[in-house]
N, C-alpha and C positions, 0 to 999 in steps of 0.2 A: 501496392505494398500493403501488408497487415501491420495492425496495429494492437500495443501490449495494453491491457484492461488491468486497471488495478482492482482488485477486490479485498481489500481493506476491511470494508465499511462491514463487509459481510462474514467476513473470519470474529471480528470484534462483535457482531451481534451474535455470531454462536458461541463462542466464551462469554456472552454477559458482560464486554468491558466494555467501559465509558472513554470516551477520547483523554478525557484528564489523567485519569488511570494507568491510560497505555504509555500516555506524556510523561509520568511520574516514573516508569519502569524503563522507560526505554533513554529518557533523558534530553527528549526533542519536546521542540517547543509544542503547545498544541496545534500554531500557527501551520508549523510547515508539516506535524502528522495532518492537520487539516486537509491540506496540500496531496499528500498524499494519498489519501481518503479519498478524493474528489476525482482525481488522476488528474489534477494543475500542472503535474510538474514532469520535465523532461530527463528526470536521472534522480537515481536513490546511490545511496554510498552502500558499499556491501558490510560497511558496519552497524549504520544504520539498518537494512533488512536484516542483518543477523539479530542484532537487538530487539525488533518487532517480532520475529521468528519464536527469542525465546522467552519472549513475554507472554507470546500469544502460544507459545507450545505447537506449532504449526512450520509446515515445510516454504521454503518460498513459494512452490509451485501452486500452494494454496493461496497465496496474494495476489503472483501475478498469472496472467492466461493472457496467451496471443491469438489471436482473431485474424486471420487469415484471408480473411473477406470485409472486415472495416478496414477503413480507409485512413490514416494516419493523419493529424489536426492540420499538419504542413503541408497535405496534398492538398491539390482545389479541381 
């Protein structure tokens, strides 16, 4: 099974935004954007990525990407 890659970190360094920034706009803590940044976490709320979306001026499709051939954290 493939597994969802978050790219975050990389949307936000092509707009030039700071994690506090996006915290401020979007109204998540920097704690669990952190979270999602890093790909920690097993579920985003689709209000939440709407909000990130149009902070960042960007489509989900540009946050998330599935990988087809990585191996998901719950496989061994």
């Amino acid at each position: 099974m493939g597994k969802i890659i978050l790219r975050l970190d990389r949307v936000m360094a092509d707009r030039k935004m700071s994690l506090n920034e996006l915290s401020e706009r979007v109204g998540v803590s920097n704690v669990n954007l952190s979270k999602i940044k890093t790909g920690k976490i097993s579920a985003v709320r689709f209000s939440t990525l709407e909000a990130i979306c149009e902070a960042l001026n960007c489509q989900p499709g540009d946050i998330l990407e599935y990988d087809p051939a990585a191996k998901a954290d719950s496989e061994s």
